[in-house]
C-alpha positions as CSV (number, residue, x, y, z in Angstrom):
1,X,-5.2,13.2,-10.4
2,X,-1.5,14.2,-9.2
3,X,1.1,11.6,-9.3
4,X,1.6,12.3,-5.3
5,X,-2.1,11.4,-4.8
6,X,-1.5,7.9,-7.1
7,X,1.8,7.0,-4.5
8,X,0.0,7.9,-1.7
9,X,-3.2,5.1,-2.4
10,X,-0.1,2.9,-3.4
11,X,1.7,3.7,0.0
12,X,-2.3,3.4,1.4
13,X,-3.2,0.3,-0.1
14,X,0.3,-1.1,1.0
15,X,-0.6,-0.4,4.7
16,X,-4.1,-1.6,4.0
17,X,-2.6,-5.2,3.3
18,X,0.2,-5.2,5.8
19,X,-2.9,-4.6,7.8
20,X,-4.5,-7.2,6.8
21,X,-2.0,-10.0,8.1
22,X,-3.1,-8.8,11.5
23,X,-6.5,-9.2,11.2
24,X,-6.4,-13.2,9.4
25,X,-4.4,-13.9,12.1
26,X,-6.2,-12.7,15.3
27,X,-9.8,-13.8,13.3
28,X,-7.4,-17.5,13.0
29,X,-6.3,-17.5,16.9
30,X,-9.6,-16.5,18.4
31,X,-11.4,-19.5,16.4
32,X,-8.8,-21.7,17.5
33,X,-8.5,-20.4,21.0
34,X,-4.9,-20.5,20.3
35,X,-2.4,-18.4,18.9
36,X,-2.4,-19.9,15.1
37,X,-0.4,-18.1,12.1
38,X,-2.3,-19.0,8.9
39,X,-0.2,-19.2,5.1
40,X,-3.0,-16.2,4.4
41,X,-0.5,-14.3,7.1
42,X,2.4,-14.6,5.3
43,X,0.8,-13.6,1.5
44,X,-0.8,-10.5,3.0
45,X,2.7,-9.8,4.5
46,X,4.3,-10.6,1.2
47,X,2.1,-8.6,-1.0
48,X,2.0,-5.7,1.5
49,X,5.7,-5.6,1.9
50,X,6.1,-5.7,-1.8
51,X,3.8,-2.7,-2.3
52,X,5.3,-0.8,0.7
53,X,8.7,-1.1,-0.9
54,X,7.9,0.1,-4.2
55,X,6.1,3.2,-2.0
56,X,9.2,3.5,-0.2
57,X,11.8,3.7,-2.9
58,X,9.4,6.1,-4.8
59,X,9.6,8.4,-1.6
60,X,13.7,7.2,-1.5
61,X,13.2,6.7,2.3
62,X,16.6,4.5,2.9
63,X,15.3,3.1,6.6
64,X,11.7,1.9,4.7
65,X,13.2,0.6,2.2
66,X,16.1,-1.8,4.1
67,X,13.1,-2.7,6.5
68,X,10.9,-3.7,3.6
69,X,13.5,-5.8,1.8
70,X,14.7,-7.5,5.0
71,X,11.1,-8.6,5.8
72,X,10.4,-9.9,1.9
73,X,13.2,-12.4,2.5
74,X,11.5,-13.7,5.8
75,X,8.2,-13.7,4.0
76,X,9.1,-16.1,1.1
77,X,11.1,-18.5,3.1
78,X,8.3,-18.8,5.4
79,X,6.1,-19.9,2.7
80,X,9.0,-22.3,1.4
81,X,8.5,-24.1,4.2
82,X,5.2,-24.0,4.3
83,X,5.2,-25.5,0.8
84,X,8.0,-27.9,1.8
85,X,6.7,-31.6,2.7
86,X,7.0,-32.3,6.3
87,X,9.7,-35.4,6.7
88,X,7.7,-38.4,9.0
89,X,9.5,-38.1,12.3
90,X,12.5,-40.0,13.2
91,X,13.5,-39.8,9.5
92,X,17.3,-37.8,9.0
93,X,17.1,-34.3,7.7
């Protein structure tokens, strides 16, 4: 097997989780009737991002790769505050 065919099921497999985040998330809204964003969401987006960056710097696509690194930092502080207690209202930040 070729090292291109080995990037291209990483760059695949990348996709195929990115993917993924869609799909948990429109299965989560239609049982809820409601547009819902579920924690799996934001792993799926982590661990697809993550995998699409390491494709994209092995292709050195500059655009990918800023794209990819900007969205990892909105993936792990969403799931900061997801993991962050909730403060009982009326309580000061």
């Amino acid at each position: 097997m070729s090292s291109n065919t080995i990037w291209l099921g990483i760059g695949l497999a990348g996709q195929g989780l990115f993917f993924m985040r869609f799909f948990v998330q429109w299965i989560a809204s239609e049982r809820s009737k409601r547009s819902v964003i579920p924690t799996a969401f934001w792993y799926f987006s982590l661990l697809g991002g993550m995998t699409l960056l390491t494709y994209a710097i092995r292709q050195r696509d500059p655009v990918f790769i800023i794209g990819q690194a900007t969205g990892l930092f909105i993936y792990i502080r969403n799931l900061m505050l997801i993991r962050k207690p909730a403060k009982p209202d009326g309580e000061p930040a």
